[in-house]
OpenMM code with the backbone's topology and positions (N, CA, C; nanometers):
from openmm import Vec3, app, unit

residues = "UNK UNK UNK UNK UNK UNK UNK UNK UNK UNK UNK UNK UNK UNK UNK UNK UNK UNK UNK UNK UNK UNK UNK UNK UNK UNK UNK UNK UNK UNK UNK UNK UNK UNK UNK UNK UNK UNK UNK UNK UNK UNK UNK UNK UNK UNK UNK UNK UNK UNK UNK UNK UNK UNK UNK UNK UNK UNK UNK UNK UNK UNK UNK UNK UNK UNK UNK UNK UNK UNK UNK UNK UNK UNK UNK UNK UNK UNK UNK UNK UNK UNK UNK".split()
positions = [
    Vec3(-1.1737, 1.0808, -1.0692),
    Vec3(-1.2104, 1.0245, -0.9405),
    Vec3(-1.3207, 1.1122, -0.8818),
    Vec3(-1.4328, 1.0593, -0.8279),
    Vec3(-1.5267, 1.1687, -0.7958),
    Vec3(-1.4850, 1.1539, -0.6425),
    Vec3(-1.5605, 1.2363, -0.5951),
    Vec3(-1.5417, 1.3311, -0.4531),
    Vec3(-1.7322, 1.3353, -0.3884),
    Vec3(-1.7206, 1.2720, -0.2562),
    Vec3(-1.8338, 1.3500, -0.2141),
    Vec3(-1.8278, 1.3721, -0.0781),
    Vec3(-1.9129, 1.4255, -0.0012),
    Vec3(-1.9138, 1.4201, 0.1454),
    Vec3(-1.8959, 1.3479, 0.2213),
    Vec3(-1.9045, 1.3327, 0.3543),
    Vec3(-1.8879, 1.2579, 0.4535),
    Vec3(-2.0845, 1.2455, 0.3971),
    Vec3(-2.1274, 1.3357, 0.4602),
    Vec3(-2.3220, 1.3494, 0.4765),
    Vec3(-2.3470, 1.2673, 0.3501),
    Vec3(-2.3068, 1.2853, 0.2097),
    Vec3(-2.3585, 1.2143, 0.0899),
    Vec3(-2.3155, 1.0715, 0.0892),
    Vec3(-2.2052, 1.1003, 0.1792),
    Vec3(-2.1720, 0.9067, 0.1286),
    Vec3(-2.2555, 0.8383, 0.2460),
    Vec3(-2.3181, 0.9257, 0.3539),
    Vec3(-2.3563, 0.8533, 0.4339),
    Vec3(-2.5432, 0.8292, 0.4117),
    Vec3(-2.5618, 0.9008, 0.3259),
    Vec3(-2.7046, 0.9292, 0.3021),
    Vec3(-2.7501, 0.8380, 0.1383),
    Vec3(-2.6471, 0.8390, 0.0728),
    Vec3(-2.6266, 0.7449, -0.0591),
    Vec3(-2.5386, 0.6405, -0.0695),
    Vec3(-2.5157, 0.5672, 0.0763),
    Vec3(-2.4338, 0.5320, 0.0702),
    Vec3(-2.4178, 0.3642, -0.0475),
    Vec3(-2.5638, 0.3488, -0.0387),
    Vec3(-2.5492, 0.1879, -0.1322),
    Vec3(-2.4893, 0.2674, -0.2768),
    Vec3(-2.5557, 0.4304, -0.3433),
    Vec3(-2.5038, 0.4770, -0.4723),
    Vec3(-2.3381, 0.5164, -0.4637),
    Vec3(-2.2730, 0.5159, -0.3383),
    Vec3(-2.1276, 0.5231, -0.3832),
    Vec3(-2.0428, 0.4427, -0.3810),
    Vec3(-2.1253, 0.2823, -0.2950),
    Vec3(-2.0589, 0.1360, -0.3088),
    Vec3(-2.0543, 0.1089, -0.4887),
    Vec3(-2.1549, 0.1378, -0.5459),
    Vec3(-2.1565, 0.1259, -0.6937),
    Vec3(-2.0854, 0.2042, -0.7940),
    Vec3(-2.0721, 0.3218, -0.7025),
    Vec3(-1.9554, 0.3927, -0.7859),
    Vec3(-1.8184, 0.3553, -0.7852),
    Vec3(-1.7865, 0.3159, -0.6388),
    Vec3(-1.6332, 0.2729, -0.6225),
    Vec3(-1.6155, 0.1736, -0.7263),
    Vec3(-1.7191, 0.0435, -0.7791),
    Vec3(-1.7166, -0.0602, -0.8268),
    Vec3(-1.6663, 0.0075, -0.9475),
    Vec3(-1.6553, 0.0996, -0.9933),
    Vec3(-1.5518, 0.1965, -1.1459),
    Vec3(-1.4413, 0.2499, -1.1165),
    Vec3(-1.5056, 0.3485, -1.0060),
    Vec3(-1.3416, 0.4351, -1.0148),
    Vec3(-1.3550, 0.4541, -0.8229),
    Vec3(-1.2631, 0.4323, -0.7882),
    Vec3(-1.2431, 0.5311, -0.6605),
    Vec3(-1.3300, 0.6559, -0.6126),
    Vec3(-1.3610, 0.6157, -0.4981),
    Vec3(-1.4563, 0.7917, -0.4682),
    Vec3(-1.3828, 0.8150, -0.3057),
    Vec3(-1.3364, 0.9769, -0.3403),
    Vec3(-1.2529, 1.0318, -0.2057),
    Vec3(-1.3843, 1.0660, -0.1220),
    Vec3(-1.3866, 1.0403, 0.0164),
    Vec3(-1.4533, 1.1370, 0.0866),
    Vec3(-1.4334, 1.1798, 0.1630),
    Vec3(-1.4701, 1.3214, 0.1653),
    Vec3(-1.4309, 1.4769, 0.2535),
    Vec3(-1.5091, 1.4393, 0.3427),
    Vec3(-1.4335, 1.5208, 0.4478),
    Vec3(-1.5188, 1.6309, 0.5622),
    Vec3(-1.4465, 1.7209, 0.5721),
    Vec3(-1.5364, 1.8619, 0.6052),
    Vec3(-1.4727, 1.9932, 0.5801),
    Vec3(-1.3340, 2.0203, 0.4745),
    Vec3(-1.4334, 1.9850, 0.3462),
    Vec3(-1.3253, 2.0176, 0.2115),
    Vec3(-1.1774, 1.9127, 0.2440),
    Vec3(-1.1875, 1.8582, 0.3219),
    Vec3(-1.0476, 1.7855, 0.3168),
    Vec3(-1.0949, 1.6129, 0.3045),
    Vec3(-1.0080, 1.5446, 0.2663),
    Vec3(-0.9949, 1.4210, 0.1986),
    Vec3(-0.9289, 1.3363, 0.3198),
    Vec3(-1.0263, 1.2705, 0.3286),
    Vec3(-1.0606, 1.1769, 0.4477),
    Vec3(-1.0337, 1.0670, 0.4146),
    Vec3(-1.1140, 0.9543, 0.3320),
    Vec3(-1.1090, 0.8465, 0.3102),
    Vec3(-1.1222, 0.8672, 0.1570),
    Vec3(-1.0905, 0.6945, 0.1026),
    Vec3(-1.1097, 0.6664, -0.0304),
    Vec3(-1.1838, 0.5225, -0.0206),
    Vec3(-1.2816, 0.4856, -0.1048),
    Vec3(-1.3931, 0.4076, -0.1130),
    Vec3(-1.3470, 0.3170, -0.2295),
    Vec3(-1.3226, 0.2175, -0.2132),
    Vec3(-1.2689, 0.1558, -0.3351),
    Vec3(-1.3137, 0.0352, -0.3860),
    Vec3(-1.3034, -0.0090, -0.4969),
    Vec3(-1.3248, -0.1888, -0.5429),
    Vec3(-1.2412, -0.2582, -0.4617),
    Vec3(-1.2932, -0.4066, -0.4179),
    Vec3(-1.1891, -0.4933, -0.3714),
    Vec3(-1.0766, -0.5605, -0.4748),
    Vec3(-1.1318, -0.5270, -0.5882),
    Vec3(-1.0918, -0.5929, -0.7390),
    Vec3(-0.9585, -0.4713, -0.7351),
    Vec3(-0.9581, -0.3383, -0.7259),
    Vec3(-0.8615, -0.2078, -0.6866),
    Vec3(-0.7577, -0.2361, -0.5942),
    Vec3(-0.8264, -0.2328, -0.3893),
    Vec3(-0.7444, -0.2923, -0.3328),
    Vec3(-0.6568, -0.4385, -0.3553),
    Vec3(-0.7616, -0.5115, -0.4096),
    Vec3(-0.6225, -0.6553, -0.4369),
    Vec3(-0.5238, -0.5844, -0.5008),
    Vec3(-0.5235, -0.5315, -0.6225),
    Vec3(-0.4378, -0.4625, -0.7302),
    Vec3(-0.2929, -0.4318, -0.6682),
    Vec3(-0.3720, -0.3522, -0.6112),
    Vec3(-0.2796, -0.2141, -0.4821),
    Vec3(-0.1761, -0.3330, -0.4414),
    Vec3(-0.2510, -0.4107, -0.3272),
    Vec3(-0.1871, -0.4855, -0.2337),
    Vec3(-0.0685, -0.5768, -0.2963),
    Vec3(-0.0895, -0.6292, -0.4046),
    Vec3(0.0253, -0.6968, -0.4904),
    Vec3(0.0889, -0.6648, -0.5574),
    Vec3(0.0804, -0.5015, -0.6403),
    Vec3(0.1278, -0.4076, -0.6646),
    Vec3(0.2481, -0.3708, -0.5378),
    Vec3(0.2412, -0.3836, -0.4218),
    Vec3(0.3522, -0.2931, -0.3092),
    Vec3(0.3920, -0.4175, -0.2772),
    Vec3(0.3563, -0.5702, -0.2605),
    Vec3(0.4430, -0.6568, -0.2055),
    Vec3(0.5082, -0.7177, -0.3193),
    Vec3(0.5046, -0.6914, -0.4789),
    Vec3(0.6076, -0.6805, -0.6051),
    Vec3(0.7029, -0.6204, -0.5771),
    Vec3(0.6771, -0.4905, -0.5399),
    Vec3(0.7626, -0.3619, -0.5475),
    Vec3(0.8803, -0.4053, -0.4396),
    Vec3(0.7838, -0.4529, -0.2947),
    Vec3(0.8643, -0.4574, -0.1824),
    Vec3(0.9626, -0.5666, -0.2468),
    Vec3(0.9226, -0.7206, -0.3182),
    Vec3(1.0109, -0.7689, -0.3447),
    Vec3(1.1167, -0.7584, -0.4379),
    Vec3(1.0552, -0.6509, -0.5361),
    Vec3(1.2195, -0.5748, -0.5762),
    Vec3(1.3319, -0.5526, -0.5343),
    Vec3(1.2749, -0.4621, -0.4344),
    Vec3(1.3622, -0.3809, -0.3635),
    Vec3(1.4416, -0.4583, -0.2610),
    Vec3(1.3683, -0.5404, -0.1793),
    Vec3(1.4492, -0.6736, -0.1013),
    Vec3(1.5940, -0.7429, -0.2306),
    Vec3(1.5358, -0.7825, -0.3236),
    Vec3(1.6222, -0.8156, -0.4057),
    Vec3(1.7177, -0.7611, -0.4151),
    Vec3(1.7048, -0.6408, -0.4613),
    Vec3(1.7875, -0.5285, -0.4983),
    Vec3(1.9519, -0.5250, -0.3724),
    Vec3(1.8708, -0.4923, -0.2734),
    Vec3(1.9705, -0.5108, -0.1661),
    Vec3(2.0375, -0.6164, -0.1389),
    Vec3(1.9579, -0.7144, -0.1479),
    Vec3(2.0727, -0.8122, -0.1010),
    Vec3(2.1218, -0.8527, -0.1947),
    Vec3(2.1098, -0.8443, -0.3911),
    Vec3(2.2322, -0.8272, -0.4503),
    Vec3(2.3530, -0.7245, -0.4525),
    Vec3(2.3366, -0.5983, -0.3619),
    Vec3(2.4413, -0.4954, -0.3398),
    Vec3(2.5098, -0.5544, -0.1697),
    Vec3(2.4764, -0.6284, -0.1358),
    Vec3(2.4794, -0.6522, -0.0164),
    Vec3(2.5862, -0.7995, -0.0437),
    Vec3(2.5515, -0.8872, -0.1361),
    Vec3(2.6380, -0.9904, -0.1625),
    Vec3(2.7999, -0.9507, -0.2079),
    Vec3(2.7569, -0.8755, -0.2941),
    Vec3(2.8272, -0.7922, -0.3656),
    Vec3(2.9364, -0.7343, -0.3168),
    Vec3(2.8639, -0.6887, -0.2126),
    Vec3(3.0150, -0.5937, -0.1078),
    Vec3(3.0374, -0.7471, -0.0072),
    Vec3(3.0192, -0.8168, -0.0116),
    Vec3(3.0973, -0.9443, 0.0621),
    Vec3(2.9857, -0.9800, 0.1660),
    Vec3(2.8779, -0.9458, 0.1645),
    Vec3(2.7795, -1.0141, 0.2984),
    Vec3(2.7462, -1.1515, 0.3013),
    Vec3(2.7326, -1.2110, 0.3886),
    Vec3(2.7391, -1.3873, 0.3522),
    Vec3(2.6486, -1.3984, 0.5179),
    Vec3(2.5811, -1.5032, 0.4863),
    Vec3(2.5152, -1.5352, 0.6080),
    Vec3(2.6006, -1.5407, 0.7806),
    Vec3(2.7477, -1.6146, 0.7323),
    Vec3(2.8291, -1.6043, 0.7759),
    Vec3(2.8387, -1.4899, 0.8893),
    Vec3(2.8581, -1.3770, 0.7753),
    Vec3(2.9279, -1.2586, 0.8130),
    Vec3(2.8173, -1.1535, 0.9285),
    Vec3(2.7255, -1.1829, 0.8796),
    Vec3(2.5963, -1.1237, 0.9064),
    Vec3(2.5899, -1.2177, 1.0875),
    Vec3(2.5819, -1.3351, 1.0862),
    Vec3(2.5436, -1.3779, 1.2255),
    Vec3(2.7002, -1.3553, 1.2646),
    Vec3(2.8173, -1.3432, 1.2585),
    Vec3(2.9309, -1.2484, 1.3587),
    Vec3(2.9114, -1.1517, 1.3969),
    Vec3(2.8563, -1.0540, 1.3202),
    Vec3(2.7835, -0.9120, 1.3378),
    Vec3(2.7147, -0.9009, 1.4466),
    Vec3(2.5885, -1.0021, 1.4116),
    Vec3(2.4757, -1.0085, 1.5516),
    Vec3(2.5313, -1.0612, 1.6555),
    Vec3(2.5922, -1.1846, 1.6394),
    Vec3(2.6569, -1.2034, 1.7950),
    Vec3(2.7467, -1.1065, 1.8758),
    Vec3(2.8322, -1.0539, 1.8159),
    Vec3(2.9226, -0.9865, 1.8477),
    Vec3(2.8562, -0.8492, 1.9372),
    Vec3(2.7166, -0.8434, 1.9301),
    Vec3(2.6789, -0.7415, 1.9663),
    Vec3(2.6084, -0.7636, 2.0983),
    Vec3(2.6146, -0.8935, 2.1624),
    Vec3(2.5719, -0.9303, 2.2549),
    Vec3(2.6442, -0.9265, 2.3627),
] * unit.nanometer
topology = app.Topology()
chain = topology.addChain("A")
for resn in residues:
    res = topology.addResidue(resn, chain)
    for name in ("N", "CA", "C"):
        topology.addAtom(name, app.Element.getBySymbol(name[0]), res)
């Protein structure tokens, strides 16, 4: 992943739109890591990559959740009851 400045990405900036189009480029200010410059072809990736994941994990639960006896049922007694 290359790395450049805040000043270089702002001074080259059309040469690091063309770089992101490969790999990711971090950019610093004062040695620290600020932003990341990326493909939109990358971010889509990303973005459906974490709402997969998220729907795993949704899954996941509400088969441990059936499991121990949760039922739509049971769930709106819960909420009312709290009113």
């Amino acid at each position: 992943m290359r790395a450049v400045t805040a000043s270089e990405a702002r001074q080259g900036f059309a040469e690091i739109i063309e770089a992101a189009r490969r790999e990711p480029v971090v950019i610093q200010r004062q040695k620290r890591d600020i932003a990341v410059l990326m493909s939109m072809e990358e971010y889509e990736r990303l973005v459906h990559l974490n709402v997969a994941e998220f729907q795993r994990f949704s899954d996941q639960v509400g088969a441990k959740a059936k499991a121990a006896g949760m039922t739509e049922d049971v769930l709106k007694g819960l909420l009312s009851s709290e009113d």
